[in-house]
N, C-alpha and C positions, 0 to 999 in steps of 0.2 A: 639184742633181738627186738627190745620194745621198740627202741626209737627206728629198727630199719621197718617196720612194722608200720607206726606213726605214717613217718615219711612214704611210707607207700601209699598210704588212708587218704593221703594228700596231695598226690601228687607230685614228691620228692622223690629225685633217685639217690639212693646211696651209692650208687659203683654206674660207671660208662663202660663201654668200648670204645678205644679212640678207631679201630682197627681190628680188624679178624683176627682172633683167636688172644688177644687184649683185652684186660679189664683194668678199669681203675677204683682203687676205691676213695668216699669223698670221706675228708675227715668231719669227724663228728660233731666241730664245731660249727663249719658250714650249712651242716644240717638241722644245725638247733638255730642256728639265725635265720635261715631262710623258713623256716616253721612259724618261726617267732614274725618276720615279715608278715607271713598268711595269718595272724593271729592266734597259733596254736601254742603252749607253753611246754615248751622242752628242757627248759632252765637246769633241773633236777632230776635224779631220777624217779623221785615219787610226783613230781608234776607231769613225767612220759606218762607214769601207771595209769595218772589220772586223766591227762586228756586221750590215751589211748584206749581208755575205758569209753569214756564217753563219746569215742570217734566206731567204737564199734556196737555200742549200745546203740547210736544211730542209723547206722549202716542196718542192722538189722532189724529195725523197727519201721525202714523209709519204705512206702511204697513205690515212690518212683525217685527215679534220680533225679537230681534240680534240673535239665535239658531233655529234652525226648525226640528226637530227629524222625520226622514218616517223610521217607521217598517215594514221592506217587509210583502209582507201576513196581513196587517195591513190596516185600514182606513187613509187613508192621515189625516195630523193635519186640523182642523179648518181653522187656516191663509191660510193654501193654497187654501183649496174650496171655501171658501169668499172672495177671491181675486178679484177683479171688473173684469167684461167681459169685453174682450178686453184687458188685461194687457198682456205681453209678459215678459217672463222667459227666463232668460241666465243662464244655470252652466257651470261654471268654477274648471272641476273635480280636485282632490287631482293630482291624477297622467297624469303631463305637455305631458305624451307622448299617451295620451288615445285617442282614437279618439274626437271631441268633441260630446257631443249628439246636437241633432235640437235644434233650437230655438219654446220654447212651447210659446202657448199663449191660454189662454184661450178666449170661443166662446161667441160671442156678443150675442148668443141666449140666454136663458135660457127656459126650459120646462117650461111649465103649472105646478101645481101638479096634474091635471088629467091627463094630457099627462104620468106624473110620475107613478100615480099608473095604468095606462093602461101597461105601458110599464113592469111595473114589474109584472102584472097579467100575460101579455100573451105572456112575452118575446121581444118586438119587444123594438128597443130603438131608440131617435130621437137626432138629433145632439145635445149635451153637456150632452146627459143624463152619467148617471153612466152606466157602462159595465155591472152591473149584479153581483149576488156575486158570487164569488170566489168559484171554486168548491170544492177546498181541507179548506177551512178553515171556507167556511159558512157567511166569513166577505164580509161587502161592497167592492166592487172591486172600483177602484178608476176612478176619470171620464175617457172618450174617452182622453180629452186632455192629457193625464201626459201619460210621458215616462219615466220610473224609470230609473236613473240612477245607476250606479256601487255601491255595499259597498264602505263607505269614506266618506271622510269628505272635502266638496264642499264647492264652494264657489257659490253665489248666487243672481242674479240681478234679481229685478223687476221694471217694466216703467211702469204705468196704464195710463188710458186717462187721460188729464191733464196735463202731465208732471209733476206727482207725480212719485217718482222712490226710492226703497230703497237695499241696499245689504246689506245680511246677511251671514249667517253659516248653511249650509245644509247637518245633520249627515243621510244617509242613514246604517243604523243599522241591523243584523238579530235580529229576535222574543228574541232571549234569548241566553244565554253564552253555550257553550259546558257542557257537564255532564260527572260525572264519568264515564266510562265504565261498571265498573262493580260495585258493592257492595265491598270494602273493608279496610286495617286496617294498621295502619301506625305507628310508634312512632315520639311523638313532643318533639325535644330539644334546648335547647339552644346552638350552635353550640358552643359556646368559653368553655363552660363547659364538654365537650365532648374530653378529653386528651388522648390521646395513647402515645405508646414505642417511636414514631417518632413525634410524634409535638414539638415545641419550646413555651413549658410552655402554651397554650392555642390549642382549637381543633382549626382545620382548613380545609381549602377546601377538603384535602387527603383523612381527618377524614372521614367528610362529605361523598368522593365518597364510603371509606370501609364501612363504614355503611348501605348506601344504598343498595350497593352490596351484604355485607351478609345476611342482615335482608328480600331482598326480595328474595335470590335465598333458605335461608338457614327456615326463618318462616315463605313465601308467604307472606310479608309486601305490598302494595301496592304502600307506599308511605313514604315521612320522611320530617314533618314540621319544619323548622329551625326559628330563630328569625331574624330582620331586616340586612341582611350583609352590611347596606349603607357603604358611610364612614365617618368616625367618625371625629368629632374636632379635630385636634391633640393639644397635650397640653401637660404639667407635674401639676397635674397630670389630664389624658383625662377622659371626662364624660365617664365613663362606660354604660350608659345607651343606648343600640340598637335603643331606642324608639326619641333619641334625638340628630341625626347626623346633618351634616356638610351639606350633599346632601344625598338626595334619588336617584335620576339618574344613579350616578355611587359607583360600590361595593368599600370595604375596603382592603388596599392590605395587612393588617394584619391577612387576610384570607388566605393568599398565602401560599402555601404547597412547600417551596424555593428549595426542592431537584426535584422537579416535572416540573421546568421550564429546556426547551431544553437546553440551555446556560451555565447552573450550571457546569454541567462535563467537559463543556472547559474553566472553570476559570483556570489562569497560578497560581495563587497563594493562593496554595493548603493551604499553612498553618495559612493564618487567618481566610480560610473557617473552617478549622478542627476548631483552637480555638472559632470560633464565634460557630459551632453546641455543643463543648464541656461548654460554657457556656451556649445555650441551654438547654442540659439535665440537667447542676446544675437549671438549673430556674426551670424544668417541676419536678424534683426532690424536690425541695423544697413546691413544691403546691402538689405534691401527696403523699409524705414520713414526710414533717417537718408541715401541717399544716400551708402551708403560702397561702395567697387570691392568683386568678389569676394578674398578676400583667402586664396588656395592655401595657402598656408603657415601659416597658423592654424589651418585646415580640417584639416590634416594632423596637425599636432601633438595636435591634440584625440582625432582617430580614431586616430594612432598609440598614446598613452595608454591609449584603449580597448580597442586590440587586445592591449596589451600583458598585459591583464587577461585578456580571452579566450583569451588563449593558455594561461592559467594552468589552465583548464579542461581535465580528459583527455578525451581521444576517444572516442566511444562504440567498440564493437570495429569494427563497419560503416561506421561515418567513420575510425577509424585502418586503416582495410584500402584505402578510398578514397582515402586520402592518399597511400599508397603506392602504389598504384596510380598516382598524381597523378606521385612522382617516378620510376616505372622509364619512363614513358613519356616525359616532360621531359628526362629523361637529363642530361648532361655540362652542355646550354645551360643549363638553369636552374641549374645547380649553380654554373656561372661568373655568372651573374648574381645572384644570392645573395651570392654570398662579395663582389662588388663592391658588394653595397648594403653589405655589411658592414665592410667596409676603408672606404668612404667613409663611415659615423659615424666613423672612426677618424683619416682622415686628408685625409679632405674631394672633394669629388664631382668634381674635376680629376684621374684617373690619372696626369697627365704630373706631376706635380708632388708624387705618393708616392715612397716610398724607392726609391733603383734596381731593389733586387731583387725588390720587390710589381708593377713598369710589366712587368712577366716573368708573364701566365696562367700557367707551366708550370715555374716556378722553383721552386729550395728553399726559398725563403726565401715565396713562395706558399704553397708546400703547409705548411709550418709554420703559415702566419696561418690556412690553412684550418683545422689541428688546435685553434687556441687560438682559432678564432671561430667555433668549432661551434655551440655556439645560437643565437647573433645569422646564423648560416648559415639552419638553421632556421627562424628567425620570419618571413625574408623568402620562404620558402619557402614557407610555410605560407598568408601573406600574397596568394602568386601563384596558390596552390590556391582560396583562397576569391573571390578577385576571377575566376577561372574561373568557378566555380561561380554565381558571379550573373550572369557573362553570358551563362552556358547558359541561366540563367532568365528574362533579360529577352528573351532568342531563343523559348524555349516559351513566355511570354506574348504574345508575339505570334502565334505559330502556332496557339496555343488562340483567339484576339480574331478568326482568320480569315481572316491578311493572306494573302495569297499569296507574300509573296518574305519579309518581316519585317525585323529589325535590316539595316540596310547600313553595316557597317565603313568606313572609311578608313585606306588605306597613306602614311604620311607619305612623301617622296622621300629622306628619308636621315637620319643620327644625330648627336646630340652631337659634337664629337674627344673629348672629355673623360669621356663615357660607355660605359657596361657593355657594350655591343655593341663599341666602338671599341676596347674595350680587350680584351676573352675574343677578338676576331676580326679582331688586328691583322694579321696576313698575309692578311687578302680586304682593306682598305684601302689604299688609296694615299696613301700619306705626303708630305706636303707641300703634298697639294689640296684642294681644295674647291669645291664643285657651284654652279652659277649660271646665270645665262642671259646670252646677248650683248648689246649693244646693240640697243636698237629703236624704233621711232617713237615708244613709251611712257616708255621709260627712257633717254636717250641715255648715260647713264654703266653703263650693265648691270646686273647684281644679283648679288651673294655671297653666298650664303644660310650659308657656313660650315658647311656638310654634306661631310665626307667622302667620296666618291664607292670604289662595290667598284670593286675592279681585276677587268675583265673575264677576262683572262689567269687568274686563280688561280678566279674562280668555274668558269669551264668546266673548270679542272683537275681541283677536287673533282664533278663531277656536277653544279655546281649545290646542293649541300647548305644553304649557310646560306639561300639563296632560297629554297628550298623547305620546309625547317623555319620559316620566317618565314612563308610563306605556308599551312602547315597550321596555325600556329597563330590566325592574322587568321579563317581561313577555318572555325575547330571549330564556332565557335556567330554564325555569320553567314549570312544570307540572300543576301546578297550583298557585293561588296566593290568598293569605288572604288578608283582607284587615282590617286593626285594627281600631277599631270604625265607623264601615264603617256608622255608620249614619250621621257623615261627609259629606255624598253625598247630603245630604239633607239639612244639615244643621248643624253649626257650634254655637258652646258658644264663643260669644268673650269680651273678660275683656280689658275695656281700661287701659294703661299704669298706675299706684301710685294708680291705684283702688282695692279693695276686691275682689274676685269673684263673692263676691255675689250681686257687681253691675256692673255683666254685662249682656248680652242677646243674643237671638239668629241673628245671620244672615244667610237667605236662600241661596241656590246657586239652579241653573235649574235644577235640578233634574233628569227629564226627560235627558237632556242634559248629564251630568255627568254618566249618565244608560247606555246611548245608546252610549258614548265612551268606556266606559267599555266592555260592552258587543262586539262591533265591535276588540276592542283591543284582546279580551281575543281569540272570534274568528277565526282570522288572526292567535295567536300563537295556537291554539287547545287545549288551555286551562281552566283547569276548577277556575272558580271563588268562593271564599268564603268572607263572612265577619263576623267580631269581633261583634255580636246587643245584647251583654248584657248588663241588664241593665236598666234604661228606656229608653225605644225608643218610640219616637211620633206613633202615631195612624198612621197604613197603611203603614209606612216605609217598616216593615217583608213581608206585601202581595207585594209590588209593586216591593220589591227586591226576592222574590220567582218566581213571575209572568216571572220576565224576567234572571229567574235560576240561579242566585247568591244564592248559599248555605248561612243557616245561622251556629252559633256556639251554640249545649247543653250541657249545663254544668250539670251534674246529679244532683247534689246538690240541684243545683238552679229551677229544673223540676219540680214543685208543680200543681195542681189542682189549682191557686190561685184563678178561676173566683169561685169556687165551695166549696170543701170541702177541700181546701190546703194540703191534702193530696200528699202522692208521688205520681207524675202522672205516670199513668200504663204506660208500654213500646208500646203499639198499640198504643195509644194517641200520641205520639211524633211524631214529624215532619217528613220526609222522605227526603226532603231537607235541610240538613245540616251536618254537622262534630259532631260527638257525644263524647264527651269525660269526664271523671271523672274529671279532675282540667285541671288547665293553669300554665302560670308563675306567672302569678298576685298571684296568689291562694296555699291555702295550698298544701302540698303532701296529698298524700290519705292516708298515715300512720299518718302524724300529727293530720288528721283529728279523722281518730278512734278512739286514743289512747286522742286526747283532747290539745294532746302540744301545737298547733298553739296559742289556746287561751291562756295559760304559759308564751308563749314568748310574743307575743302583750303585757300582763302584766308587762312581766320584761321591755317591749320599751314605757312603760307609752303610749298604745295606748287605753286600751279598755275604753269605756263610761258609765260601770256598773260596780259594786262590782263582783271581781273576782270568788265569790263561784256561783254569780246570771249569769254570762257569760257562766260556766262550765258548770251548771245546763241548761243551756238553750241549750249548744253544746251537751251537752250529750243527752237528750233528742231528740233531731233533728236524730243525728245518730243513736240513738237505732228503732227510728222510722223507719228510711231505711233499717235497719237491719232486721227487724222485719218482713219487705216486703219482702225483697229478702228471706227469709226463707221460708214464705208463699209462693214465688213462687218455690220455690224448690231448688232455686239456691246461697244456704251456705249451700252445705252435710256437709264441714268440723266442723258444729255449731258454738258457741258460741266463744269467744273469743280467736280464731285462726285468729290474726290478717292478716295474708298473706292469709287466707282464704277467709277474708271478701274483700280485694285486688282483688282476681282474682274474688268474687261475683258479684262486682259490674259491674265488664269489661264482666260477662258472662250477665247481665239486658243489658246493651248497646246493646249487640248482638240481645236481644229480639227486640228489636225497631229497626223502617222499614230505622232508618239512612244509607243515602248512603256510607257514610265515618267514621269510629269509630278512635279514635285517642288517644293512650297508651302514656300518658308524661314517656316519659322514667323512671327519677329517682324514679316514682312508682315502673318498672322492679324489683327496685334492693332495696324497703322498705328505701328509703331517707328520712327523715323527713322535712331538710328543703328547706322553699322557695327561689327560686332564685330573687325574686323579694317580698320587703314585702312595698306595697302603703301604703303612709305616713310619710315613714324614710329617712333619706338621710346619714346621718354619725354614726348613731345608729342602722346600719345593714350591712353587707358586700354585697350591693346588685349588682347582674350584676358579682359576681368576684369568684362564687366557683363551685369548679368542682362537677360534678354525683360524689354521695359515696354510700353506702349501707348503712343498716339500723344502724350501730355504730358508722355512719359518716366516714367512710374512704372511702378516694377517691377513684374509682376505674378506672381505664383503658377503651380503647374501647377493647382489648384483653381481659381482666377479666371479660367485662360486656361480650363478647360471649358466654363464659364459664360458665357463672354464673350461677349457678341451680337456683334457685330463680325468675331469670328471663324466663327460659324455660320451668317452673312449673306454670308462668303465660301466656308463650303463649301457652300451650297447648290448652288455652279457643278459642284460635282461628283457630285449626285445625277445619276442615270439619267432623261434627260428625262421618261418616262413617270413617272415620282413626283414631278415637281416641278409646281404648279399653274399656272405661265406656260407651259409645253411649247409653244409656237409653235415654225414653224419657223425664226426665226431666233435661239430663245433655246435651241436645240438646239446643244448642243457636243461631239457626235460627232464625229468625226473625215469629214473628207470627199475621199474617195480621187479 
């Protein structure tokens, strides 16, 4: 009972639900490690007595809790109105140059509750009462005492009688994140798969701005989601996976579109630029003509070369004024992240396995390699300015092309161990874990993604800092920003270190807290927020993340009636808040789907968990069932097994549903079969490494994909019925409330 006690103090769960009317419970050892991660000692049971003592002797002595969330237009939290009369309030705003506001304090008085409901009958109010509500929103207005301060994230003193006194984290937040603009329709790809005439064997930031450019000036796209651009490990050979960099913070310069930096054109020495672009085109040659994977790490070597050249070039005074500019604002993060690319040519892209006194951000023996790696500091710095600098421009090509929302980032769920974030910001990690999901009807053994997980305990310490520095940076030159597993906000799977997955368990983070950084962040950029909640997701997550207008993700597939008759859910039934799309990268293509392959291939990768004829039978059925709907609704004129038909059917049911954002995976465009990503394999799939092809598998171009009839036969589904020449009513895919 102590330790489930402990663990609750803590934000530890001892027992899940995988499932309605299921519980599990975690064993005790799990719980005394992951304790022991957050710093609490569980070891013994007279060490539970004792830090449960002291976990409740706190609890009851804290004025306020370490985070305090005020939603303008909002009722103030509890802690603040139960704050003893007579305590006084000091904030200490975000920004040093604000004016400061008054010192509040709340009134020694307190009304009667006759006095209270008099004053709310007849309007009149007595000192400390509540102001009355709010005319525009209806809510409690907040007492006479409180003087809201600015959006931001404050800092927060209070002294009660007694000489009780506690400081916290005070997020004043808007109601809810920015929203689309308008209703509309985008293609999601994965940028490295995305090759044209000029990239260097992988798409890149150029790609990225053409596409944007064409797709919204040429099919009214609104918008164009790409996969995580962190930057990655470097290595031989480097994690191809987007979902598993180095740092989230700052972009990948293997993004860099190298003919597009100003400096390029005054390199002196013209001819090992030529040679390095002419092994280029052999490399992007050999992934789009010979069938060979995209190959990262050649890709890199070749651009690294390059830049190495351009760096040699000086700065004009207007671009070395910009630079700097670049690092007073980047500050200390980029500077530790620098000096980590730097140490790791040195001593290899694992920190736990450098000299003891380099695995030390803040050591002597640090600050020395900083002095003797100053320019190799430098070039990755310079590296991280220029890779800005192109994504601010493939965000202005799209805002020029007319989309209304533009680039949509993605937040990967977490980092390397072994990488620059893991390492510059070892006291927000918890040591010894790592992030996963539990068992479930999909995975019966769980999943270890080998991601770090922050320690909730030290983010709310600092304000929230490294989240929010991570998230103004995803957020500079973004339209919008996904957030991948966003139930992460809420709450995280964590697996201790040599253990199973399936003995590990949840750890909560503030929730509320984590919401109202978000939403403030997204904000500030005029950004619309989405997140990754398929899946299971805990009870109330989807409301409390709708409430405060975080889009979620529909997957069609997965849209079922399932409180009811599991049935396809009809298109008026779906949410209005969220990204609506046929598949992901996780996920099959929508041709593998129809046609059954998906299930083929999982069989030939020894994945599926049923006799091959009973998997097929079960897939096929599923589809013919959707099939069978959209017919009924009108929407397959082309009938029966017209596979490109049943492609554009499904993208014209989206349209039926009141979703704000519909989102086209590209290599559907062009009848792809396979996935760029197949969960569960690591070396018995090419995952993360092949380019957009068409439906024979051949690679195809961003050139080719313009061109491609196939794909301009599917976006016709998203012309404005009134300009398209079939305009009946039931070849109309408006949306119908």
């Amino acid at each position: 009972m102590g330790l489930s006690r402990l663990a609750a103090l803590h934000g530890v769960a001892t027992s899940y639900s995988p499932s309605a009317g299921v519980t599990v419970s975690v064993p005790d050892d799990t719980v005394v490690a992951v304790l022991a991660a957050l710093g609490v000692d569980a070891a013994t049971p007279e060490a539970v007595r004792e830090s449960l003592a002291a976990a409740e002797s706190s609890a009851r002595s804290r004025l306020l809790p370490p985070t305090l969330v005020v939603w303008t237009g909002e009722p103030l939290p509890a802690a603040l109105t139960a704050l003893p009369p007579g305590t006084t309030l000091d904030i200490g705003l975000e920004d040093p140059g604000a004016a400061p506001p008054p010192r509040l304090r709340v009134p020694t008085h307190r009304p009667d509750p006759a006095v209270s409901e008099r004053g709310a009958s007849d309007g009149r109010t007595e000192p400390g009462d509540e102001k009355g509500a709010d005319a525009g929103t209806g809510a409690p207005a907040p007492p006479a005492w409180w003087v809201e301060p600015p959006l931001g994230v404050h800092r927060l003193a209070v002294r009660a009688p007694g000489s009780r006194s506690a400081t916290g984290t005070l997020v004043v937040a808007p109601p809810r994140a920015p929203g689309p603009p308008a209703r509309s329709h985008g293609f999601l790809v994965q940028l490295y798969s995305l090759l044209s005439a000029r990239s260097w064997g992988m798409g890149d930031l150029g790609d990225l701005a053409d596409l944007a450019a064409w797709s919204g000036r040429t099919l009214g796209a609104g918008f164009v989601q790409v996969n995580p651009l962190h930057a990655a490990v470097p290595g031989r050979p480097t994690d191809p996976s987007p979902y598993r960099p180095s740092s989230r913070r700052f972009p990948d310069p293997v993004h860099l579109r190298i003919e597009s930096v100003p400096e390029y054109g005054h390199v002196t020495d013209r001819a090992i630029l030529d040679d390095l672009r002419q092994d280029a085109a052999a490399l992007g040659d050999t992934v789009l003509n010979k069938g060979a994977l995209i190959d990262r790490d050649a890709v890199w070597e070749l651009k690294r070369q390059a830049l190495e050249l351009v760096r040699e070039v000086p700065l004009t005074p207007g671009r070395r004024a910009a630079y700097c500019d670049f690092l007073a604002e980047q500050g200390q993060a980029l500077e530790d992240h620098a000096l980590w690319c730097a140490l790791a040519e040195v001593h290899g892209s694992d920190w736990h396995s450098w000299p003891a006194g380099l695995r030390d951000p803040r050591s002597k023996e640090t600050a020395r390699a900083r002095g003797e790696l100053l320019d190799r500091v430098d070039f990755h710095c310079r590296l991280a300015w220029l890779t800005d600098g192109q994504l601010a421009g493939a965000q202005r090509a799209a805002l020029d092309a007319g989309m209304s929302v533009g680039i949509v980032h993605d937040l990967a769920v977490g980092v390397h161990p072994g990488g620059a974030d893991a390492w510059a910001q070892q006291d927000t990690f918890a040591h010894g874990m790592s992030v996963g999901a539990p068992p479930d009807a999909f995975n019966a053994r769980g999943q270890d993604w080998g991601l770090p997980p922050w320690r909730p305990d030290v983010l709310a310490a600092s304000g929230y800092a490294p989240y929010r520095g991570l998230l103004r940076g995803l957020l500079a030159h973004a339209g919008a920003l996904r957030i991948d597993h966003v139930m992460g906000l809420f709450r995280l799977w964590w697996v201790p270190e040599g253990r199973p997955p399936t003995e590990g368990t949840y750890v909560a983070h503030d929730a509320e807290a984590m919401l109202a950084v978000l939403v403030l962040e997204a904000h500030r950029a005029g950004a619309v927020v989405m997140g990754e909640d398929l899946g299971t997701v805990e009870p109330g997550v989807r409301e409390a993340l709708s409430r405060r207008g975080v889009l979620g993700t529909s997957v069609l597939w997965f849209e079922r009636d399932w409180a009811g008759t599991g049935r396809p859910l009809a298109p008026e039934e779906w949410r209005e808040g969220c990204l609506a799309t046929v598949t992901t990268h996780d996920l099959p293509s929508t041709a593998a789907r129809l046609t059954g392959d998906h299930v083929t291939l999982r069989h030939r990768l020894g994945l599926l968990t049923r006799p091959l004829d009973q998997e097929l039978t079960a897939d096929a059925t599923d589809t013919a069932e959707w099939l069978g709907y959209l017919s009924r609704l009108g929407l397959l004129p082309e009938g029966e097994g017209d596979e490109e038909g049943a492609v554009r059917a499904v993208h014209r049911f989206l349209l039926r549903t009141p979703a704000r954002m519909t989102g086209v995976w590209l290599p559907d465009a062009l009848g792809d079969r396979r996935p760029q990503n197949l969960p569960g394999t690591w070396d018995q799939y090419p995952n993360w490494r092949l380019p957009v092809a068409d439906a024979e598998g051949h690679p195809v171009t961003l050139e080719e994909l313009a061109a491609a009839p196939r794909l301009h036969r599917l976006m016709e589904v998203f012309r404005p019925c009134r300009d398209r020449p079939d305009s009946g009513p039931d070849s109309c895919s408006e949306p119908r409330r």
